[in-house]
VOPAGU-2260 file (C-alpha; in pm, 1 decimal, decimal comma):
REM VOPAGU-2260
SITE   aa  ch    i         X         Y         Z
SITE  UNK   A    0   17972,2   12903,5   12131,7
SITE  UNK   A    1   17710,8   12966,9   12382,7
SITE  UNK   A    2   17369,2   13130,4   12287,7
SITE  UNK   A    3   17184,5   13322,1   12584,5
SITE  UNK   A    4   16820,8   13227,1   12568,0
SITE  UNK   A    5   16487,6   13384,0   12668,1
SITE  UNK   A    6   16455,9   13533,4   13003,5
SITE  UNK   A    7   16101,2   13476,8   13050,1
SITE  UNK   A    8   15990,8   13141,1   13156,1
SITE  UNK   A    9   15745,6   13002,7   13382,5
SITE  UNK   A   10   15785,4   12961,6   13740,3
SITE  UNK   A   11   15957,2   13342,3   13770,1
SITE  UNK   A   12   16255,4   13344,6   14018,2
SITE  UNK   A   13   16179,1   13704,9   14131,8
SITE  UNK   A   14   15833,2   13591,6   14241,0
SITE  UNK   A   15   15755,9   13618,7   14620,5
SITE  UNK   A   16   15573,6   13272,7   14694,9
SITE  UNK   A   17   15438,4   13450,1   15069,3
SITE  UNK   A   18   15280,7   13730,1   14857,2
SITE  UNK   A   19   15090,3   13516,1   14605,2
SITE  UNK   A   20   14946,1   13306,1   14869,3
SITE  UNK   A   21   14774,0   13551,2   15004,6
SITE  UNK   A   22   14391,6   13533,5   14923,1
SITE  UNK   A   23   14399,7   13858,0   14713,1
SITE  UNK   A   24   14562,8   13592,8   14417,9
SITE  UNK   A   25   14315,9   13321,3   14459,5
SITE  UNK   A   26   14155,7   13422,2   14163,5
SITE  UNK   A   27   14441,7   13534,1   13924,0
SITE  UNK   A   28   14635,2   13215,1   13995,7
SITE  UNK   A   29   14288,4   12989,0   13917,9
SITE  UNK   A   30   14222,7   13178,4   13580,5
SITE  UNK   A   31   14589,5   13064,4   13522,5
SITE  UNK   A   32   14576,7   12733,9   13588,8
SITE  UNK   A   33   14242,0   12663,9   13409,3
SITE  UNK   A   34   14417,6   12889,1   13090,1
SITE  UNK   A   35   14160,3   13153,4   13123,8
SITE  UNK   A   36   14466,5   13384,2   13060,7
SITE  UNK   A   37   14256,0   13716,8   12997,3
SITE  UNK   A   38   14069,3   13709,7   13258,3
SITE  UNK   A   39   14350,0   13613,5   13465,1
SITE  UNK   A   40   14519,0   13946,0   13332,0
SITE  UNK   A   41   14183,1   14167,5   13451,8
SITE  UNK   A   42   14224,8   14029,0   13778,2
SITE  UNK   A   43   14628,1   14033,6   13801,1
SITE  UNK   A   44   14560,3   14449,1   13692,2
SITE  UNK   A   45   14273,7   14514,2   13939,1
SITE  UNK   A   46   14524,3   14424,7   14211,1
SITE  UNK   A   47   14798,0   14644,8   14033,2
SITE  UNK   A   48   14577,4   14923,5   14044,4
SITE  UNK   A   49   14446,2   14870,7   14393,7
SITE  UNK   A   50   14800,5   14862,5   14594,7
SITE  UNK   A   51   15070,2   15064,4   14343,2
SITE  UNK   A   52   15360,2   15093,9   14454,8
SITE  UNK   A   53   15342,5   14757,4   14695,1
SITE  UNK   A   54   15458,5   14419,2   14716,3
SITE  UNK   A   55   15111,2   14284,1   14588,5
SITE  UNK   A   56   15111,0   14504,6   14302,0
SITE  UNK   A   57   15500,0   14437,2   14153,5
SITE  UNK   A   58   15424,2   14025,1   14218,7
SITE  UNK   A   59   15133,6   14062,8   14019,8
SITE  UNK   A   60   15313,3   14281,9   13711,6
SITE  UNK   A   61   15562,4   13968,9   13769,4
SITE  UNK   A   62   15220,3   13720,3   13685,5
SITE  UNK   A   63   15111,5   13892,5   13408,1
SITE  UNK   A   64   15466,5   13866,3   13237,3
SITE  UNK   A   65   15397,5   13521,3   13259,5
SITE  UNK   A   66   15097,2   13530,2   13153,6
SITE  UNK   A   67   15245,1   13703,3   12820,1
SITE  UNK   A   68   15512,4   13513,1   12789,6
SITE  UNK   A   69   15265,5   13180,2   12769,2
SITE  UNK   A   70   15086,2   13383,8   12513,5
SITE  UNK   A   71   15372,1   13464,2   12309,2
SITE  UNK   A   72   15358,2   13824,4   12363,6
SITE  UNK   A   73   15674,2   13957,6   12443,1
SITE  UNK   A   74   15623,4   14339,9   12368,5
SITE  UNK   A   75   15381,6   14325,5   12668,4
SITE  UNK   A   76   15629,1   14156,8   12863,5
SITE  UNK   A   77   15848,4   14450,1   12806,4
SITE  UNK   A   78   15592,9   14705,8   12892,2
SITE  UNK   A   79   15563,2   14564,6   13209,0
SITE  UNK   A   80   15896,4   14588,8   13280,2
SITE  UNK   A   81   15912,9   14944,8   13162,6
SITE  UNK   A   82   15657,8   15016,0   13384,0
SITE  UNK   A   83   15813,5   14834,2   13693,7
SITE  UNK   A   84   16152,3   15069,3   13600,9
SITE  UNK   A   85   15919,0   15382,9   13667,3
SITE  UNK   A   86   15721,9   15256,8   13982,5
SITE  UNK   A   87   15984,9   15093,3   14175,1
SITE  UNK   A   88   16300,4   15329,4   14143,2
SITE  UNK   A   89   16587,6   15216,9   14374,6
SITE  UNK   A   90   16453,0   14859,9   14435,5
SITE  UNK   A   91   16502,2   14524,4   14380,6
SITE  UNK   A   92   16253,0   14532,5   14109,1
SITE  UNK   A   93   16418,9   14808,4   13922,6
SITE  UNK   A   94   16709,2   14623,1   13876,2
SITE  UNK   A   95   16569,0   14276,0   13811,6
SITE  UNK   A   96   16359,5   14561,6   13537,5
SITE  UNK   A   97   16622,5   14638,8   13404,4
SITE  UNK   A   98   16779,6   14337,1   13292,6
SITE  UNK   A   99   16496,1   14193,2   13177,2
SITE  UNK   A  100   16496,2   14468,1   12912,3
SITE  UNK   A  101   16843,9   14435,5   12841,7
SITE  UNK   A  102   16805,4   14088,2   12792,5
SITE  UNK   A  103   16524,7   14136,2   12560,9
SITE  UNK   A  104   16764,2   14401,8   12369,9
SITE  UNK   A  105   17032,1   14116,6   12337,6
SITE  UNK   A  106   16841,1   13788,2   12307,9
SITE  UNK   A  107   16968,0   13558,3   12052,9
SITE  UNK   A  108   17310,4   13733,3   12055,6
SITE  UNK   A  109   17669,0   13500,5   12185,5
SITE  UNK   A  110   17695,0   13474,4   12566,1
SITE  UNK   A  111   18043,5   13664,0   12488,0
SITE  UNK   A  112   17846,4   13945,2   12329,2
SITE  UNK   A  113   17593,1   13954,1   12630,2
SITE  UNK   A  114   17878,3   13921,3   12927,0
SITE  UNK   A  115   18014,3   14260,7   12911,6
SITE  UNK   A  116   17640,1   14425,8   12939,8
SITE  UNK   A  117   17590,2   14239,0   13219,2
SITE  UNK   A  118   17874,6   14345,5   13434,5
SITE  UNK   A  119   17836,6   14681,7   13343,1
SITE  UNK   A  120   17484,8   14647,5   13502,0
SITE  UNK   A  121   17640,5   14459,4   13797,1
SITE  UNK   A  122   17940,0   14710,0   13837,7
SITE  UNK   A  123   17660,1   15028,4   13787,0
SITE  UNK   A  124   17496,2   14942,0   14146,6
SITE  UNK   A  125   17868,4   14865,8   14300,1
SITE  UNK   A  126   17868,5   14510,8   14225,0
SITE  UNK   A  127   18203,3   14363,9   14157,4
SITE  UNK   A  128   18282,3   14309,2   13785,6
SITE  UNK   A  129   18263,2   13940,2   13680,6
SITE  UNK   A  130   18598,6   14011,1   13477,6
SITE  UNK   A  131   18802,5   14088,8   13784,4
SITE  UNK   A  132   18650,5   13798,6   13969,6
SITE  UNK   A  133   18736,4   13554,9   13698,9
SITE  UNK   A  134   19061,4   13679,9   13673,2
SITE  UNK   A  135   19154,9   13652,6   14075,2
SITE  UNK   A  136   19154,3   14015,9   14149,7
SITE  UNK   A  137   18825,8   14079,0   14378,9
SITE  UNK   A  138   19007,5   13907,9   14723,5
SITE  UNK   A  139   18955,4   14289,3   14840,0
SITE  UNK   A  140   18623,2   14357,4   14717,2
SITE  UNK   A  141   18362,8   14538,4   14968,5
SITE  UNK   A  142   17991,6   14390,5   14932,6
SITE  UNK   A  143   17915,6   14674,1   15170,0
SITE  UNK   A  144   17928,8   14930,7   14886,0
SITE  UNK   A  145   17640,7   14779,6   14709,7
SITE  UNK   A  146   17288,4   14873,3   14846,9
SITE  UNK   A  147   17133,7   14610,0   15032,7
SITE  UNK   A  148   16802,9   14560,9   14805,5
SITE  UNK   A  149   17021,4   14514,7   14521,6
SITE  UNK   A  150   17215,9   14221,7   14753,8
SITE  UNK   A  151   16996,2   13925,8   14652,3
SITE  UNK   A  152   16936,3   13993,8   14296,6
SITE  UNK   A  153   17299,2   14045,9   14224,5
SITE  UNK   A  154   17359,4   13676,1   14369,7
SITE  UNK   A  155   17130,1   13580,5   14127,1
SITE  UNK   A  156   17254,9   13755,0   13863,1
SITE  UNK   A  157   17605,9   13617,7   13948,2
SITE  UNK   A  158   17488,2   13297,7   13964,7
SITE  UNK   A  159   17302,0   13241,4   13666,7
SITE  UNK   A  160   17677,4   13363,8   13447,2
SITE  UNK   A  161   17857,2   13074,4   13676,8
SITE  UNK   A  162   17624,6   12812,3   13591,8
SITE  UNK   A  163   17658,5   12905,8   13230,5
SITE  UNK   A  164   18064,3   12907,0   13285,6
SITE  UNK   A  165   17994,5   12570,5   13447,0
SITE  UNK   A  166   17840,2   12424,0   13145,0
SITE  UNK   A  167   18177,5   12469,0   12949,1
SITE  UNK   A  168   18473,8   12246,2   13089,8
SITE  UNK   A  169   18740,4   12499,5   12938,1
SITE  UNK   A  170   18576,8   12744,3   13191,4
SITE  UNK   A  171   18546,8   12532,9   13493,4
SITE  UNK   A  172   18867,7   12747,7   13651,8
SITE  UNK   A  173   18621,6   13099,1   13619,7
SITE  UNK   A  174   18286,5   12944,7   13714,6
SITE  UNK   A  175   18498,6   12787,3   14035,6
SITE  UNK   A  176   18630,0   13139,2   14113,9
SITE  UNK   A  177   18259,3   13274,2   14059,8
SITE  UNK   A  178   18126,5   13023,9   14348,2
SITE  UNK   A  179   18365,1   13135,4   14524,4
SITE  UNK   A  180   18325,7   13484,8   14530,6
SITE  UNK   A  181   17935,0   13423,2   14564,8
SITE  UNK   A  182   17978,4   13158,5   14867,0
SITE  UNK   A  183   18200,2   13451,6   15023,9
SITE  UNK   A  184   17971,7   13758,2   14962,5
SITE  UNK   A  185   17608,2   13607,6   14966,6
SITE  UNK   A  186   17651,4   13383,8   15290,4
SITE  UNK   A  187   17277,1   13386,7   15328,2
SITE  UNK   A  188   17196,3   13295,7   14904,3
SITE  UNK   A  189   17022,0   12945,5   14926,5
SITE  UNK   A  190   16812,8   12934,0   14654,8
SITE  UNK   A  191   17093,7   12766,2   14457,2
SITE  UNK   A  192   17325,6   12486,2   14575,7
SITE  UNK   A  193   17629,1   12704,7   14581,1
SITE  UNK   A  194   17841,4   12498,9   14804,9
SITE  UNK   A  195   17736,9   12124,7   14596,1
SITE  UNK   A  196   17835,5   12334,2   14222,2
SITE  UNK   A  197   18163,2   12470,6   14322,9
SITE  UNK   A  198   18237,7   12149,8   14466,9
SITE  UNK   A  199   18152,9   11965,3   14122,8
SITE  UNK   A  200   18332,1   12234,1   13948,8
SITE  UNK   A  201   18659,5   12187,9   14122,7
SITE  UNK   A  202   18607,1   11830,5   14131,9
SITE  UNK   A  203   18634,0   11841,8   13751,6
SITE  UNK   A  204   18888,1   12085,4   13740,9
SITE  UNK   A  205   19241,1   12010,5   13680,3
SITE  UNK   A  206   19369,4   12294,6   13916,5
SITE  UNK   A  207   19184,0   12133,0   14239,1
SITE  UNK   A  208   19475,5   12255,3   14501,6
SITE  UNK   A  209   19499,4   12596,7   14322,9
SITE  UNK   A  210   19234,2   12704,2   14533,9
SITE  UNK   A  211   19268,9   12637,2   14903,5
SITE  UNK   A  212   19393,1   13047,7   14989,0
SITE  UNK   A  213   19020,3   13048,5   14955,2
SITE  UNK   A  214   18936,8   12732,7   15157,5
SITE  UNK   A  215   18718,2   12787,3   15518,4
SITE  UNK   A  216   18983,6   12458,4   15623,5
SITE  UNK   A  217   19150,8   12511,9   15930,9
SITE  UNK   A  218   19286,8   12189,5   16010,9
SITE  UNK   A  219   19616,2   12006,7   15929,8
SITE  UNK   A  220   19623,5   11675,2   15757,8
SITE  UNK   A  221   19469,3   11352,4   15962,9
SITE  UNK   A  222   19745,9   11134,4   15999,5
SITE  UNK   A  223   19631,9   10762,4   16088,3
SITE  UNK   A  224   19863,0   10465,1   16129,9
SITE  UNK   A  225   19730,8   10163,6   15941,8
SITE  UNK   A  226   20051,2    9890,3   16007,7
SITE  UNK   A  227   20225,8    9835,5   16258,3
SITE  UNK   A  228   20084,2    9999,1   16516,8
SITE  UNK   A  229   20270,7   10191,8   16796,4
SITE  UNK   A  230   20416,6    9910,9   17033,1
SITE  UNK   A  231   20389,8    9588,3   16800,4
SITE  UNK   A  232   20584,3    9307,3   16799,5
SITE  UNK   A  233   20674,0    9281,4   16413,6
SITE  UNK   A  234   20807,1    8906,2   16328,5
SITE  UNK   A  235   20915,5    8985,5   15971,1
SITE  UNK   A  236   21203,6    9162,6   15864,1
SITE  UNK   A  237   21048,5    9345,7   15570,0
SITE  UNK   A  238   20777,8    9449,7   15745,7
SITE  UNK   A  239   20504,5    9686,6   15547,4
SITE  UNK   A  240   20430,2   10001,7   15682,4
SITE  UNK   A  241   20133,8   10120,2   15566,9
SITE  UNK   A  242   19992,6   10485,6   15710,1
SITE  UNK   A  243   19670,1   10666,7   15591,2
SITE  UNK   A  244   19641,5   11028,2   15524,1
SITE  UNK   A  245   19280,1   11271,7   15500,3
SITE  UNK   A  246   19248,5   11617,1   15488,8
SITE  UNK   A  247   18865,8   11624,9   15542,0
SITE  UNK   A  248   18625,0   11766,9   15315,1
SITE  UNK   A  249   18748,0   11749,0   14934,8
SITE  UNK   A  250   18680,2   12213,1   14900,9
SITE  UNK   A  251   18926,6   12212,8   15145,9
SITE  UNK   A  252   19308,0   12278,7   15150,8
SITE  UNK   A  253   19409,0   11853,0   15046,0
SITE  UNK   A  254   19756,4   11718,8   15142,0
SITE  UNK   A  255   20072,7   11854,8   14919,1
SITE  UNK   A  256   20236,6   11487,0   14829,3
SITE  UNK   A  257   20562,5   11730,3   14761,9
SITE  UNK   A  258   20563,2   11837,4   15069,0
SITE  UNK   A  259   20556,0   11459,9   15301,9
SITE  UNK   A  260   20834,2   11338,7   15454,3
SITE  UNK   A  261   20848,1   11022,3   15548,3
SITE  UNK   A  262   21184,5   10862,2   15752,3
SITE  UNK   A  263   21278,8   10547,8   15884,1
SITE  UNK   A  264   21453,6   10550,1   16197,2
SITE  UNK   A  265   21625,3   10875,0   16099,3
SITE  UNK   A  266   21654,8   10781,7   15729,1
SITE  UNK   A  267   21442,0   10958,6   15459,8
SITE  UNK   A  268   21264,2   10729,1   15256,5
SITE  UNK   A  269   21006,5   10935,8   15115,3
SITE  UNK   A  270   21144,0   10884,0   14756,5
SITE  UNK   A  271   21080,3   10476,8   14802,6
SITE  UNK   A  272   20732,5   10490,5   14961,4
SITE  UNK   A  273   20419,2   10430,7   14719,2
SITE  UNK   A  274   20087,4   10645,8   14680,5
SITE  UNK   A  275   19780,4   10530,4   14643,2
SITE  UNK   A  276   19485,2   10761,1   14607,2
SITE  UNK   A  277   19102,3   10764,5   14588,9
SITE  UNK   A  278   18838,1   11007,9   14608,5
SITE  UNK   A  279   18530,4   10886,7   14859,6
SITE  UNK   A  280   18176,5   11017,6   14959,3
SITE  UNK   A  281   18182,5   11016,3   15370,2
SITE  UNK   A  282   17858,9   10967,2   15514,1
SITE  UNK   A  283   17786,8   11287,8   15561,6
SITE  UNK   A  284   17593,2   11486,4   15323,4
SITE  UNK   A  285   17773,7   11682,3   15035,0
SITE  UNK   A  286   18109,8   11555,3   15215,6
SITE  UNK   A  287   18387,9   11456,2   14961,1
SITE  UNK   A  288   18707,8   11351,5   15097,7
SITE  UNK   A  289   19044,0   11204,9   14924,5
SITE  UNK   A  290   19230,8   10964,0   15107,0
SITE  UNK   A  291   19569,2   10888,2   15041,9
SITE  UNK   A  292   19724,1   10532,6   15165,1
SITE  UNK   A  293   20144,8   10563,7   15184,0
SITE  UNK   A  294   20308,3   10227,9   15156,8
SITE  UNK   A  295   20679,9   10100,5   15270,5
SITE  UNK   A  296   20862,1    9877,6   15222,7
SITE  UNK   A  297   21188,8    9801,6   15298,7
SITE  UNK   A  298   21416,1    9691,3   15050,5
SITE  UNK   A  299   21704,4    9574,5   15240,6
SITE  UNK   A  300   21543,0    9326,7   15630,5
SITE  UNK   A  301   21596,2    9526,6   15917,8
SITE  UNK   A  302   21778,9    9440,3   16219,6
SITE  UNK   A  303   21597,2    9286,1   16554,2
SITE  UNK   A  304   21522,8    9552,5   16766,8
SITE  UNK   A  305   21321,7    9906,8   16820,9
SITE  UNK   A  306   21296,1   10111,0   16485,7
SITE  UNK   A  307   21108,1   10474,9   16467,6
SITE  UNK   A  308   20898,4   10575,8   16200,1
SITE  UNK   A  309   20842,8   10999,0   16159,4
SITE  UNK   A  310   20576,1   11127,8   15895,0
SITE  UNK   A  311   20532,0   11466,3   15872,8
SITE  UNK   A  312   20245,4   11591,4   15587,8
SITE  UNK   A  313   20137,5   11939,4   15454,0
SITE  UNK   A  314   19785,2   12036,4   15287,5
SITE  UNK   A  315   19793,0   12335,8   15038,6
SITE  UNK   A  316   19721,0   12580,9   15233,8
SITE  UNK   A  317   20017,3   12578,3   15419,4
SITE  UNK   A  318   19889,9   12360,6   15848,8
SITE  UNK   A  319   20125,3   12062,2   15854,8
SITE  UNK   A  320   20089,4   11732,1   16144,4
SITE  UNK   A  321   20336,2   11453,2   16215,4
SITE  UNK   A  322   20369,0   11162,8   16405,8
SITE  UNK   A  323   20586,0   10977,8   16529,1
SITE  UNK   A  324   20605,0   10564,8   16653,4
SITE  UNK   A  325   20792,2   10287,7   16709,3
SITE  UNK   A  326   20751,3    9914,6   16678,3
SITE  UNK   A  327   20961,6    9620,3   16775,8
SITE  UNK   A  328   21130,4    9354,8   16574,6
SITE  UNK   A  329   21175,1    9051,8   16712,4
SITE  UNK   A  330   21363,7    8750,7   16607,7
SITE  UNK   A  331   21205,9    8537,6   16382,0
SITE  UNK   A  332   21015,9    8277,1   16507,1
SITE  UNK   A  333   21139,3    7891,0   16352,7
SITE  UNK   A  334   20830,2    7839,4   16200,9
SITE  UNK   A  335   20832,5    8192,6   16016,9
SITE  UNK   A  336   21062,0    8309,1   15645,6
SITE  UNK   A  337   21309,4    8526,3   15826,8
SITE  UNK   A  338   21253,4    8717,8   15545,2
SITE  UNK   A  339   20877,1    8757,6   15580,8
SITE  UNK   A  340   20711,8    9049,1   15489,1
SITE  UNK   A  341   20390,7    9038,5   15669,5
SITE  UNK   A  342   20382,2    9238,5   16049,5
């Protein structure tokens, strides 16, 4: 059973790294770094008190919960946050306030027991509830309705209950449909690898192809003839016909086996081919593809002459390619097993 742990750690998420660069922090962030943590504080308040109601002032409240939570003083972090509630009403700091404190309320307490207060908070500023995504019934859902300060914290928030499904391999299926929903609604959220942890997450999952209605794929299956070739001379009689099949990038729609035909000059064979499978890294970065390698062989020889192969495959989410090509037996040379298998 999962635990939810202290939100206040070092290195604070909500902190704008433009704003403490700016001279005004020079100070407060050396105090901090040499552990002079009180006088830190003086100098974190000064610039509170000189810019309220400003950037400055809410990423230095930010610093001094830091600074509280390395001395152990949690109350204070609280306060802060209280204070943050009152001073920044109908911001992005209001509602990053106001989980801290609910977190604070709930800390120690079952990640079942905290889920529900989270989504009310997320479904209170017209964020979709987690429970509807995880259960496949957002496809609808309006980001639009939520204000756009609240945008960016929400992905966060979001986020941070996906990597926690993530962590749990009976919950890949509702952290995958989390990713999802985030990769679809927060298009411009890059502070977390969205696009690399669904991609683990569904390929760990043992519903990979249940998910391609949400797939950006728009292209059919890659259909590439390995043996023979379009226009060969084939000397054997059993020759092996070998064709490869890729359906790009392993988060997209992937061929549906079920669906491939495969015939032999008019005759379906589909039920005597073999499938081999494997799961590759392409070259290209975060790129995952499976590529599938159909094998035939014929069990009876096959006459001299022109034969026609047809494959036709399917991914998931529904494009389809075939192809079509003939090669040419001819008679077996004197030197060669008229029963040869090789092309």
């Amino acid at each position: 059973m999962l635990f939810i742990s202290p939100l206040f750690a070092i290195d604070n998420i909500w902190l704008d790294r433009d704003i403490i660069r700016n001279p005004m922090f020079k100070q407060p962030m050396f105090y901090i770094s040499a552990c002079n943590y009180d006088r830190a504080l003086t100098e974190l308040q000064k610039i509170v008190d000189q810019y309220p109601g400003t950037e400055y002032a809410v990423n230095a409240q930010l610093l001094k919960t830091e600074v509280y939570y390395i001395l152990n003083e949690n109350q204070k972090i609280i306060q802060e946050y209280q204070s943050m509630l009152q001073n920044y009403p109908n911001t992005k700091y209001w509602l990053i306030a106001q989980e801290a404190i609910l977190y604070d309320r709930y800390q120690g307490e079952t990640f079942e027991t905290w889920l529900p207060i989270e989504d009310k908070l997320i479904t209170d500023v017209g964020g979709e509830s987690i429970y509807k995504i995880i259960q496949g019934k957002s496809i609808n859902y309006d980001i639009s309705q939520v204000m756009p300060q609240y945008r960016s914290v929400l992905a966060e928030f979001y986020t941070g209950i996906a990597a926690v499904f993530a962590d749990d391999r009976e919950q890949y299926d509702s952290a995958i449909k989390l990713w999802l929903f985030i990769r679809e609604n927060f298009p411009n959220f890059t502070r977390y690898p969205v696009e690399d942890s669904l991609t683990g997450c569904v390929l760990k999952s043992k519903n990979i192809n249940d998910y391609s209605q949400y797939q950006k794929d728009t292209t059919p299956p890659q259909i590439t003839i390995d043996s023979p070739h379009h226009g060969n001379r084939v000397h054997g009689l059993k020759p092996r016909i070998q064709v490869a099949l890729q359906d790009g990038d392993i988060m997209a729609a992937q061929v549906n086996l079920s669906k491939l035909i495969f015939t032999m000059d008019g005759q379906d064979v589909t039920d005597k081919m073999k499938v081999h499978s494997a799961v590759n890294t392409s070259a290209q970065p975060r790129v995952t593809f499976e590529k599938i390698k159909i094998v035939y062989k014929p069990e009876s020889p096959l006459a001299v002459g022109s034969h026609t192969v047809y494959v036709k495959a399917e991914d998931y989410g529904g494009r389809s390619s075939e192809k079509t090509w003939t090669f040419t037996i001819v008679k077996p040379s004197l030197y060669r097993d008229g029963d040869d298998e090789d092309n």
